[in-house]
C-alpha positions as CSV (number, residue, x, y, z in Angstrom):
1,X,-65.2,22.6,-45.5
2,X,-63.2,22.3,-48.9
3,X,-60.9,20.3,-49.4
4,X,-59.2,22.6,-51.6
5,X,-58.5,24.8,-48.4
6,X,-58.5,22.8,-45.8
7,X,-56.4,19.8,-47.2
8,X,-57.9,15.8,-45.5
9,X,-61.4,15.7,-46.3
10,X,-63.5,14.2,-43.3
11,X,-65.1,10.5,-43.6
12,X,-68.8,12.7,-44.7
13,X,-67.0,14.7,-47.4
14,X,-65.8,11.3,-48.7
15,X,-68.7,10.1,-48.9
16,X,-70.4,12.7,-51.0
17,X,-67.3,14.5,-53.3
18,X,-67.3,12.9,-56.5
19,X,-64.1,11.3,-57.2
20,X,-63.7,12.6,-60.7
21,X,-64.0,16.1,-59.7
22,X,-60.4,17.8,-59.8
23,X,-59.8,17.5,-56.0
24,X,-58.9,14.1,-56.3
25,X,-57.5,13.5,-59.8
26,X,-53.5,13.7,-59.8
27,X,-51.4,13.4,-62.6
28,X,-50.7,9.3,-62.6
29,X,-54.4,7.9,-61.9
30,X,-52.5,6.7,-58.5
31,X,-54.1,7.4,-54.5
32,X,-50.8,7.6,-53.0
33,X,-49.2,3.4,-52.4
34,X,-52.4,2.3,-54.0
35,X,-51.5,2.1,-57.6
36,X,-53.5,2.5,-61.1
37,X,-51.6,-0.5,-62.1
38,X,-51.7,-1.1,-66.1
39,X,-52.4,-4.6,-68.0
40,X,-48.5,-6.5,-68.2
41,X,-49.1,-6.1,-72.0
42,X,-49.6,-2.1,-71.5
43,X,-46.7,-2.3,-69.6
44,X,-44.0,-4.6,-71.4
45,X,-43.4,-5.3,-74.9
46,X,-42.6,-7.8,-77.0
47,X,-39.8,-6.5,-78.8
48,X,-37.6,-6.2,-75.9
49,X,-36.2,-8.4,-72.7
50,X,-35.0,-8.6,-69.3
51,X,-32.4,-11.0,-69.7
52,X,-29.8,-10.9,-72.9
53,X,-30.0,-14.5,-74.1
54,X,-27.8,-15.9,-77.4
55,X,-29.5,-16.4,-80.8
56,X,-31.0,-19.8,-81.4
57,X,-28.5,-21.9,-83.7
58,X,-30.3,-22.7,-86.8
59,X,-31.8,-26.1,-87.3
60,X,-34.4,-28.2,-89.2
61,X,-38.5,-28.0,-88.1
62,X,-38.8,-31.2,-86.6
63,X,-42.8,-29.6,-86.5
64,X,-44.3,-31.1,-89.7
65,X,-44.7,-27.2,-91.0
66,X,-46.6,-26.3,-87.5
67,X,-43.6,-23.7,-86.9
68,X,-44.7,-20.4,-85.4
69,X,-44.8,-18.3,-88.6
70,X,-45.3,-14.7,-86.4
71,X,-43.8,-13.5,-82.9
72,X,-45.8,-15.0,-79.7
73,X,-46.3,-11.4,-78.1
74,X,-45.8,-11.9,-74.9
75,X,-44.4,-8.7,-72.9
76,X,-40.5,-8.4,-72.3
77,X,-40.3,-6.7,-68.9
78,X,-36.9,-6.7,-66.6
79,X,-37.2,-8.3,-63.6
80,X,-37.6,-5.6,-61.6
81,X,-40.5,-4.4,-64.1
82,X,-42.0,-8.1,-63.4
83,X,-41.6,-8.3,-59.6
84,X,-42.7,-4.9,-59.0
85,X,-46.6,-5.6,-61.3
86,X,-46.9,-8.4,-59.3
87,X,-46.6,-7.3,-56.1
88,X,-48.6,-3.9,-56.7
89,X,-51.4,-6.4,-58.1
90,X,-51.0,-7.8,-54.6
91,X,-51.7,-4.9,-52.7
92,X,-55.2,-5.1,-54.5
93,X,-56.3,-8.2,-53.3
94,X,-58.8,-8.6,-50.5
95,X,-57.9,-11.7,-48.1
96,X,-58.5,-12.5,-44.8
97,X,-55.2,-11.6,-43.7
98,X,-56.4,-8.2,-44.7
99,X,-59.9,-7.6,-42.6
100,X,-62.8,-9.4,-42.0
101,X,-64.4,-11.0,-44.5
102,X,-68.3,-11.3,-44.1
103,X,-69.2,-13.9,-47.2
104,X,-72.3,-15.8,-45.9
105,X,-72.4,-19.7,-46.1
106,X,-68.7,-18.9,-47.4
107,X,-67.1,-19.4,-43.6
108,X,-64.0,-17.2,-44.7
109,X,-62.2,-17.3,-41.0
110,X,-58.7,-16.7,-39.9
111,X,-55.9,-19.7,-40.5
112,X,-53.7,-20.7,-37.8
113,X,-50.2,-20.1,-39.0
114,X,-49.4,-23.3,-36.8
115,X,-51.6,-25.5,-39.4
116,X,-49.5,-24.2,-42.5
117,X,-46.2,-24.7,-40.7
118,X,-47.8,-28.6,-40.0
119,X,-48.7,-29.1,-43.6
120,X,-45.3,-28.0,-44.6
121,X,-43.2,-30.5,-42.9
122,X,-41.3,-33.2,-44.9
123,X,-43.6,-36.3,-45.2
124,X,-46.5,-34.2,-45.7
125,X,-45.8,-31.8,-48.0
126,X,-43.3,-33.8,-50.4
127,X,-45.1,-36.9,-50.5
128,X,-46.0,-38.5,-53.9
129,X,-49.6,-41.0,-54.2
130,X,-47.5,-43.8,-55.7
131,X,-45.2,-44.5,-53.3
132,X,-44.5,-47.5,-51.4
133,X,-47.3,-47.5,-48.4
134,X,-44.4,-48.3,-46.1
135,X,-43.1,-45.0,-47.1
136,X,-46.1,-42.9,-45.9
137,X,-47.2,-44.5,-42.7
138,X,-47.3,-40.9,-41.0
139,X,-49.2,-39.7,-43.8
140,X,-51.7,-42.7,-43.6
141,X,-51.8,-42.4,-39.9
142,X,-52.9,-38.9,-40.2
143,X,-55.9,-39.2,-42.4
144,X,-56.6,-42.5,-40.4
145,X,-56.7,-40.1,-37.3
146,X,-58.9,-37.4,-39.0
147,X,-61.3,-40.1,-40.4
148,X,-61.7,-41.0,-36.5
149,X,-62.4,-37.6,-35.3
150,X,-64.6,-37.1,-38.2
151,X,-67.0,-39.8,-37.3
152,X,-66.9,-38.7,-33.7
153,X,-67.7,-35.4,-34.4
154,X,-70.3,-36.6,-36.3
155,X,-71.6,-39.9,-34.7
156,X,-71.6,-41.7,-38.2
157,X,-69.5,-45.2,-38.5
158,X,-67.7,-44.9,-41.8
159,X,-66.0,-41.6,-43.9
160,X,-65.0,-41.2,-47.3
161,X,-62.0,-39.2,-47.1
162,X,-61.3,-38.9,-51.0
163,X,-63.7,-36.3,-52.5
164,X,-61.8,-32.8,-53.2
165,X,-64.5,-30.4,-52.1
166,X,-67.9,-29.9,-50.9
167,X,-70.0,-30.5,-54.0
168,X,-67.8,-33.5,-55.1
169,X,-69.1,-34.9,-51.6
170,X,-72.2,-34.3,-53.0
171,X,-72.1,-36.4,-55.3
172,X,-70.2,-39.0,-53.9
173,X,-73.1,-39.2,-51.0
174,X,-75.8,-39.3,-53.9
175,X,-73.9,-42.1,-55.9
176,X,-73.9,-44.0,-52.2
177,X,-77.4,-43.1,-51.8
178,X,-78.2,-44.1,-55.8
179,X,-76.1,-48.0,-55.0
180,X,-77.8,-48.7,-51.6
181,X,-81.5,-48.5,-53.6
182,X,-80.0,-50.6,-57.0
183,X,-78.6,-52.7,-54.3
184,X,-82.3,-53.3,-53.3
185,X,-84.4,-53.7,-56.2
186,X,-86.0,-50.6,-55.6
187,X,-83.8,-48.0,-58.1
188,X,-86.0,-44.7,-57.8
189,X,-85.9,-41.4,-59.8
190,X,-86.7,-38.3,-57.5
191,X,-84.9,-36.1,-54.9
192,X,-86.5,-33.5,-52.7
193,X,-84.6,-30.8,-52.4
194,X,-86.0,-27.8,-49.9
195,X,-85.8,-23.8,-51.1
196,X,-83.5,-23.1,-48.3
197,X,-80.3,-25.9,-49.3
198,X,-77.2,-24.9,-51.2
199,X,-77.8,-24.3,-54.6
200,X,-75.6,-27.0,-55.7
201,X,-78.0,-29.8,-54.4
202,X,-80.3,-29.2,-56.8
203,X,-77.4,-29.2,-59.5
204,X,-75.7,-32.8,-58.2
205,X,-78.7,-34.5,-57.9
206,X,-79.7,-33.6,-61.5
207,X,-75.7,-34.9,-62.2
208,X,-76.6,-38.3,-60.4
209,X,-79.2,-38.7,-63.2
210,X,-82.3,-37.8,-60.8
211,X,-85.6,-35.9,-61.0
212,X,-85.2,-32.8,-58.9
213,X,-88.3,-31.7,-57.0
214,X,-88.6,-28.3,-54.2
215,X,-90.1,-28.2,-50.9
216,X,-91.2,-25.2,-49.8
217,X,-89.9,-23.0,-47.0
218,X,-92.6,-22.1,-44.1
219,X,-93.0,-18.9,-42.8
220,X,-90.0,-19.2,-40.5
221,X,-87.5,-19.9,-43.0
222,X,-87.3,-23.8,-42.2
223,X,-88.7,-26.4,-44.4
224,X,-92.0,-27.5,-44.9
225,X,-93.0,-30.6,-43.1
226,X,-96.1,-31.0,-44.0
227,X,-95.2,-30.1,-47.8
228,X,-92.7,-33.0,-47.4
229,X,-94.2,-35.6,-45.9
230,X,-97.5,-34.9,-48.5
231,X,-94.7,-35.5,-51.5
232,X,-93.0,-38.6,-50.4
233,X,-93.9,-42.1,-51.9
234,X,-92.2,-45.0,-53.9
235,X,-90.8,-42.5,-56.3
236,X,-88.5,-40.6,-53.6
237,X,-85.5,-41.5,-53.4
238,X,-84.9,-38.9,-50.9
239,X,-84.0,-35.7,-49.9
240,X,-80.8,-33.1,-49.6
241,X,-81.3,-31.1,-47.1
242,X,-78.9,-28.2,-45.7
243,X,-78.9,-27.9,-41.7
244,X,-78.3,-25.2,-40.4
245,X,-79.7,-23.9,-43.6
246,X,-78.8,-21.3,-45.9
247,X,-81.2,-18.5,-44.2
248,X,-79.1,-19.3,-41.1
249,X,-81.3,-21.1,-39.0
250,X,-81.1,-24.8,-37.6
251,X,-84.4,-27.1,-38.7
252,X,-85.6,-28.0,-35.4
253,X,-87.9,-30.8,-37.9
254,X,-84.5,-32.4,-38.9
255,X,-85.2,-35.6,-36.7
256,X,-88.8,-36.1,-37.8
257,X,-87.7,-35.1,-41.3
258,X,-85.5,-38.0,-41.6
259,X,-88.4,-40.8,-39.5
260,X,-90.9,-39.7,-42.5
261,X,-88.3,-40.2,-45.6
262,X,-86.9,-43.5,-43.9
263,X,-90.5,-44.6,-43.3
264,X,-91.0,-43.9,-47.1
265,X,-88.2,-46.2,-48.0
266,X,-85.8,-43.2,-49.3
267,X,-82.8,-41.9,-47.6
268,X,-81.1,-38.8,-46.4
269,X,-78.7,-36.3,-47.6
270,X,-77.1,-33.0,-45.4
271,X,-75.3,-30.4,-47.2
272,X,-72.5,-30.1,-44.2
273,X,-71.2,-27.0,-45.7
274,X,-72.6,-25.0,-42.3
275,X,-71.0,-27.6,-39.7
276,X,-69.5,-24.7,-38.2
277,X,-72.5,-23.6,-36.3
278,X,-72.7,-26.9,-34.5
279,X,-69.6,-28.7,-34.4
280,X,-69.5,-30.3,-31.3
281,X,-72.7,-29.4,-30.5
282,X,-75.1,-31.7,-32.4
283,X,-74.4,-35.1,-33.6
284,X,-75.7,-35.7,-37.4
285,X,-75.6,-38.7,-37.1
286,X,-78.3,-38.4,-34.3
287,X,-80.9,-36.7,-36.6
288,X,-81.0,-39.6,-39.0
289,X,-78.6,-38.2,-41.6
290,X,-77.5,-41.3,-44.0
291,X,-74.7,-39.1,-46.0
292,X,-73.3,-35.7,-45.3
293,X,-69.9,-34.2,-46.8
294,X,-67.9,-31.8,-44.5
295,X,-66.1,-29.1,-46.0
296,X,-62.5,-29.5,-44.3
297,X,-61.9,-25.9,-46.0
298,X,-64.4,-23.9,-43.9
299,X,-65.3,-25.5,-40.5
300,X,-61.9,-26.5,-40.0
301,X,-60.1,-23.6,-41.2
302,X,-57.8,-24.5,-44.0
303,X,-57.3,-21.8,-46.7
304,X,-60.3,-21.0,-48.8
305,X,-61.4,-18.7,-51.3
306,X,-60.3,-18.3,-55.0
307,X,-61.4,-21.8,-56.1
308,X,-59.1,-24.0,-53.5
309,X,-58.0,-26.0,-52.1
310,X,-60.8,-27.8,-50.6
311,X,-61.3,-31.3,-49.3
312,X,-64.8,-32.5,-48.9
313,X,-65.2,-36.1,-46.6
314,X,-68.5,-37.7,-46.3
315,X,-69.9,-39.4,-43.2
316,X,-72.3,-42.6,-44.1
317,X,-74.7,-44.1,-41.9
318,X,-74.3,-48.2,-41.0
319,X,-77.0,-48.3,-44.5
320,X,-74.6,-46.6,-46.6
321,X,-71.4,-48.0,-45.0
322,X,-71.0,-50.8,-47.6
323,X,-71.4,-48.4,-50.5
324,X,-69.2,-46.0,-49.8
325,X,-66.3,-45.5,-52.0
326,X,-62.6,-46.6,-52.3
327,X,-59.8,-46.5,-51.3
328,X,-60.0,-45.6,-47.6
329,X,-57.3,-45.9,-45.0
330,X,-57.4,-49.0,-42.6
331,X,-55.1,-50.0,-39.4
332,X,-54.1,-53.4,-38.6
333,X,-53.8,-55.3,-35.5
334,X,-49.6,-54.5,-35.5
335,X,-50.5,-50.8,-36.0
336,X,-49.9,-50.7,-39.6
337,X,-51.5,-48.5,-42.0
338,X,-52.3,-49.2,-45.8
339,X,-55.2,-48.5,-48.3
340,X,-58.1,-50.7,-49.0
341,X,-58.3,-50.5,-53.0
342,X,-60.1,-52.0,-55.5
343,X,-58.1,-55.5,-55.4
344,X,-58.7,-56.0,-52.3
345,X,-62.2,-54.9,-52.4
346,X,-63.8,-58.2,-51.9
347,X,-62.5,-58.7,-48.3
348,X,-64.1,-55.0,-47.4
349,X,-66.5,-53.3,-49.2
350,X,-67.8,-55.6,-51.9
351,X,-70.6,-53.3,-52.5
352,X,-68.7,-50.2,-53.2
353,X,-69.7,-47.7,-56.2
354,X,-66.0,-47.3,-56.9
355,X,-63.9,-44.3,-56.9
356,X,-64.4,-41.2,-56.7
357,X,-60.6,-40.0,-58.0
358,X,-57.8,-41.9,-59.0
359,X,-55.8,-40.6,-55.9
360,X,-56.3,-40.7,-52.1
361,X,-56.8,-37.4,-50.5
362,X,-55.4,-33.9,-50.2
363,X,-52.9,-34.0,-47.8
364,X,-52.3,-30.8,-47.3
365,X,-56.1,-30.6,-46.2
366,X,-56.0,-33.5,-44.1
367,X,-53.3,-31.9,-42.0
368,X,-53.9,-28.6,-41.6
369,X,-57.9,-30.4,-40.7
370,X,-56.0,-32.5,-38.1
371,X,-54.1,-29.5,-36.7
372,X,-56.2,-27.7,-36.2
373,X,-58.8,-30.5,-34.2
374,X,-55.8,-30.8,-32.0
375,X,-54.9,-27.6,-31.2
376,X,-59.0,-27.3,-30.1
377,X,-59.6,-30.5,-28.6
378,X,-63.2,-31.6,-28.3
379,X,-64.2,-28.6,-25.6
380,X,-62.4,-26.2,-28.0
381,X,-64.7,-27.3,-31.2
382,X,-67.8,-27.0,-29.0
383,X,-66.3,-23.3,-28.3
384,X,-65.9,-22.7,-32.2
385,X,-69.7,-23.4,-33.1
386,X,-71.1,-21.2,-29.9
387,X,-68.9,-18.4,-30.5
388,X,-69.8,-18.4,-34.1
389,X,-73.3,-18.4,-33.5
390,X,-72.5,-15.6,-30.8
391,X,-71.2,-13.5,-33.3
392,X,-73.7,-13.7,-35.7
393,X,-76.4,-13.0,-33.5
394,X,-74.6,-10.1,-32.2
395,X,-74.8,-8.7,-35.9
396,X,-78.1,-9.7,-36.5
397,X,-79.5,-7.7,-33.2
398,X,-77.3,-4.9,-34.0
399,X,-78.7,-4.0,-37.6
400,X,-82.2,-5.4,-37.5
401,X,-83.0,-1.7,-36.9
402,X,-81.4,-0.7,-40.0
403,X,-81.7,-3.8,-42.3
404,X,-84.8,-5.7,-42.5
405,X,-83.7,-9.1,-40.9
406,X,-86.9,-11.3,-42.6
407,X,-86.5,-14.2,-40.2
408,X,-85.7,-12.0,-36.6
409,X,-88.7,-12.9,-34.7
410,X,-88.5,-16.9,-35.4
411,X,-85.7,-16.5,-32.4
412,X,-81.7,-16.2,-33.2
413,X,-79.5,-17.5,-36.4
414,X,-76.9,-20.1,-36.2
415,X,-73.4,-18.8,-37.7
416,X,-75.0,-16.3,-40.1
417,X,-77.7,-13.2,-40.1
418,X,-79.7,-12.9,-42.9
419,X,-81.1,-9.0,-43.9
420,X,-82.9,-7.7,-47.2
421,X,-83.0,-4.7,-49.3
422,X,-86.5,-4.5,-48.8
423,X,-86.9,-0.2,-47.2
424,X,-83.9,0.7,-49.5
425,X,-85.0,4.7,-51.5
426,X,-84.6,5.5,-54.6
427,X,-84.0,2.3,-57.0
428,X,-81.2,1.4,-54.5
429,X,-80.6,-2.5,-54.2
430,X,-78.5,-4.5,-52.4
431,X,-75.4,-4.1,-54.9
432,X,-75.1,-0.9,-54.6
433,X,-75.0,-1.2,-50.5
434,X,-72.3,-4.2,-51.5
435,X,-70.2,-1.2,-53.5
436,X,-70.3,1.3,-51.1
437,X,-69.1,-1.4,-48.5
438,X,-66.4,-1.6,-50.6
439,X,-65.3,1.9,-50.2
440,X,-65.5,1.6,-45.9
441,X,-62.9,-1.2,-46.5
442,X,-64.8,-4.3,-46.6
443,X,-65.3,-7.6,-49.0
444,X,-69.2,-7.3,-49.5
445,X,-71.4,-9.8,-48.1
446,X,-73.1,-13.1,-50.1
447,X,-75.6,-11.4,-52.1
448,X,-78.9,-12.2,-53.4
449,X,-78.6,-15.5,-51.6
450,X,-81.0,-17.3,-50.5
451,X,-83.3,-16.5,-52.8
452,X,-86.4,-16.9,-50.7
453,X,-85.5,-13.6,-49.6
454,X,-85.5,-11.1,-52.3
455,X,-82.2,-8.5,-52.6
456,X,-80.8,-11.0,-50.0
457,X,-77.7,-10.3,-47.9
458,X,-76.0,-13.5,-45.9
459,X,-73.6,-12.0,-43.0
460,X,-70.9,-14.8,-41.5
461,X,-68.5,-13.1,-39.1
462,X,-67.2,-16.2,-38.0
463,X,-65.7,-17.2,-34.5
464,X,-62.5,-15.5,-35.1
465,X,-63.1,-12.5,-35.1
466,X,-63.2,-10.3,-31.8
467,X,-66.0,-7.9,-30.6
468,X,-64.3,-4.9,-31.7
469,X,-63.4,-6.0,-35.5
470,X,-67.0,-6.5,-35.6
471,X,-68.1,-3.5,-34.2
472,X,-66.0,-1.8,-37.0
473,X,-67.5,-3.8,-39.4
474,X,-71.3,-3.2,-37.8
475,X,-70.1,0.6,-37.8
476,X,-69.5,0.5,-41.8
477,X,-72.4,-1.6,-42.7
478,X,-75.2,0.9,-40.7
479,X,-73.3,3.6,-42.7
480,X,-73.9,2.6,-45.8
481,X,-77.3,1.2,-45.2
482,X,-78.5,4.1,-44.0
483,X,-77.5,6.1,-46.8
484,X,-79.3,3.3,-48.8
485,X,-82.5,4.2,-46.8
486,X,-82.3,7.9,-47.3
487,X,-81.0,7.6,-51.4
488,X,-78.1,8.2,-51.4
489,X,-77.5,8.3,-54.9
490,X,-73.7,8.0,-54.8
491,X,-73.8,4.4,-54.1
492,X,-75.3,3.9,-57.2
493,X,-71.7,5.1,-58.8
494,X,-69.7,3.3,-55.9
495,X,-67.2,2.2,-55.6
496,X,-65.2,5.1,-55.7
497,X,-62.0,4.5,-54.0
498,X,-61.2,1.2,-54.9
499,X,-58.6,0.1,-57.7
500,X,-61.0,-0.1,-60.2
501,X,-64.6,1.4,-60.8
502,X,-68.1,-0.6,-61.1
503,X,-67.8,-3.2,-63.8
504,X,-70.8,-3.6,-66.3
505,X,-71.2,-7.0,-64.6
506,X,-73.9,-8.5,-67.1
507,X,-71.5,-7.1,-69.6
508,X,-68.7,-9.6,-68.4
509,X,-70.9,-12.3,-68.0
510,X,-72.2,-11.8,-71.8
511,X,-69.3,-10.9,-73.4
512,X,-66.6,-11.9,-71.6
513,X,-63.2,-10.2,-73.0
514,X,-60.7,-13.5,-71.9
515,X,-57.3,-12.6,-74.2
516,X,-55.3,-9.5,-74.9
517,X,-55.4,-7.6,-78.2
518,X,-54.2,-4.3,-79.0
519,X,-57.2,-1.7,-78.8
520,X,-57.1,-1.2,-82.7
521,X,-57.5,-4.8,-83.0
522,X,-60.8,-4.5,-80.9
523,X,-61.8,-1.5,-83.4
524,X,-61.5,-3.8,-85.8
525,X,-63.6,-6.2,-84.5
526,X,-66.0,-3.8,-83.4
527,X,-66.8,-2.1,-86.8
């Protein structure tokens, strides 16, 4: 059928028509409400405004000869100009307010609107860190209440509630970990870090000033216990480990994992980033965990993506209670709440590394967090993790025929399936499957992570999602990866119906263009 004759093109013809070809040009670059939006500097200029504003009287430099000698070129637009490129640069984001949104490890899930409307209430949202405490005994009381279901959740005794975001709990768990063995005499110089944890345990434990040494994975995707235990000694200061881990499978070995580092004399770090697949489920505390951070912004749904906000708490065991840092929240006898801080430190925590920021908490976080515990209850938590772990089993079983799913027949995933380009014709890799995915509609997965599995692709669903926005998204994914499999050579072009074509991503990362000049200027440059 042409679409010259026959007007809508079917979902096929999509697929294989070239977008450049004169069938699907028109006149302004635009697909109907989705706009070829130009740069504000294309579209305003500098000679011109939106608003008529009087001349500036004259008067003397008060600069020291630092006056602007030339105009600052920023775009005059009118407001209408303004408000309209911002809102059709709007239309082009992705969210998950939008459609599902599969990033692995990522946990993108859907907010309850009931947590924003908590965290926007007077006392929460208008609150300032230096006032009086007697001013903010709701606000106290709140992250008082969320420390408490933290360490429930967790079956740990004591929680940091001041780190900002998962790897600032990671380091504020290793700094705990670094001040319980000074404490001791016994300052060491090594941490064990498997192949399958986040890669940003590698990266805080070489911030922390430590040696950074891998375990391998086994077979099954878990870590190496025999690897482990053969590399532990008086050097070991211990290990981070990520459970469930980033291949999306629980280590079964976590218990016996933490008896052979403790017998060693070193401690133990989880990455909590994947608490999702067992909140309410499994304990930490009860696998001999010493430290692990909990990323408020994923398991307990407050708004992630785009670099924040986040909030990362870390649970200590009783051996890294007294190291843990200040301030932290504490009730009194007549039900009073303040902060413990450094003045008062010798009453408390003595031991205590210090702070971690000048200011306590994100309060924004630590509401929405509390919200949304609440709203669940414990019964309702336990439902999150198994219906997570549902989900991504249900995606894993329904493309292992299509995608190679490396660690399939060690038994099911936790919250995430894991596949590989490994099958895929022609040159085709896992990008290009991650731009054509693009075109059906969707945010691409995590790619090319973990890297024990090469061309990786990390699927999260996530509980909140229903069966049949996943079968839509399963529908799209087997699409595209079967044109993968039979070399499709389009998707090596794709996208080709989003805002804006591939990008020379090495390109960006090498030459990074980061202000605006006019394109002669960059001829200039250039020659």
């Amino acid at each position: 059928m042409s679409m010259l004759t026959e007007g809508r093109p079917t979902k096929q013809e999509e697929n294989i028509i070239a977008p450049d070809s004169g069938a699907l040009k028109t006149h302004t670059g635009n697909r109907a409400l989705m706009v070829d939006e130009p740069l504000i500097f294309e579209t305003g200029s500098p000679d011109r405004s939106g608003v008529d504003l009087p001349a500036a009287p004259a008067a003397e430099s008060r600069l020291g000869g630092l006056d602007r000698d030339e105009p600052i070129s920023i775009p005059g637009l009118s407001e209408a100009e303004a408000v309209r490129h911002y809102t059709r640069l709007s239309r082009q984001n992705y969210a998950i307010d939008v459609g599902l949104f599969p990033l692995g490890s990522c946990t993108m899930k859907h907010n309850p609107r009931l947590n924003e409307k908590m965290a926007r209430l007077k006392g929460f949202s208008d609150i300032h860190p230096l006032q009086p405490v007697d001013s903010v005994q709701g606000a106290l009381e709140t992250i008082y209440q969320l420390a408490e279901w933290l360490k429930t959740l967790t079956g740990m005794p004591a929680v940091a509630m001041s780190p900002k975001a998962g790897a600032h709990g990671e380091l504020c768990g290793i700094l705990a970990i670094r001040s319980a063995l000074e404490a001791r005499g016994d300052a060491r110089e090594v941490i064990l870090v498997p192949e399958s944890a986040h890669g940003t345990n590698p990266a805080t434990a070489a911030f922390a000033g430590y040696k950074v040494e891998d375990i391998p994975a086994n077979a099954d995707g878990r870590v190496d216990l025999d690897a482990l235990k053969a590399r532990l000694g008086p050097d070991v200061a211990g290990v981070m480990i990520t459970n469930p881990n980033t291949c999306g499978l629980f280590e079964p070995d976590m218990k016996a994992i933490s008896d052979a580092v403790h017998a060693a004399g070193g401690l133990v770090y989880c990455d909590g980033a994947n608490f999702n697949a067992i909140v309410g489920r499994v304990r930490p505390g009860d696998l001999g965990i010493d430290a692990m951070h909990i990323n408020l912004h994923k398991t307990f749904s407050t708004p992630h993506g785009g670099g924040g906000p986040g909030s990362g708490p870390v649970v200590f065991s009783e051996a890294l209670e007294p190291f843990a840092p200040l301030p932290f929240v504490e009730k009194t006898e007549d039900g009073h709440f303040h902060l413990v801080e450094e003045e008062t430190a010798e009453d408390h925590h003595e031991s205590s590394f210090g702070r971690m920021v000048a200011f306590h908490g994100q309060m924004g976080m630590f509401t929405r967090a509390l919200t949304y515990m609440l709203s669940h209850g414990a019964d309702g938590l336990k439902q999150v993790a198994e219906d997570a772990v549902l989900n991504a089993n249900y995606v894993l079983r329904s493309m292992e025929d299509v995608l190679e799913a490396p660690f399939a027949k060690s038994g099911p995933c936790m919250h995430e399936a894991l596949f590989s380009d490994n099958g895929f014709a022609n040159g085709l890799t896992t990008l290009d499957l991650a731009k054509g995915l693009i075109d059906e509609g969707y945010h691409p997965m995590t790619m090319y992570f973990p890297l024990v599995v090469h061309g990786a692709m990390l699927v999260e669903p996530t509980e909140t999602e229903s069966k049949a926005a996943i079968d839509q998204f399963i529908g799209a994914l087997r699409s595209v990866a079967e044109r993968a499999k039979a070399g499709d050579e389009l998707l090596k072009s794709a996208p080709h119906f989003a805002p804006r074509r591939r990008l020379d991503e090495t390109q960006a990362a090498r030459k990074p263009i980061l202000v605006w000049k006019e394109p002669e200027e960059y001829a200039e440059a250039a020659e």
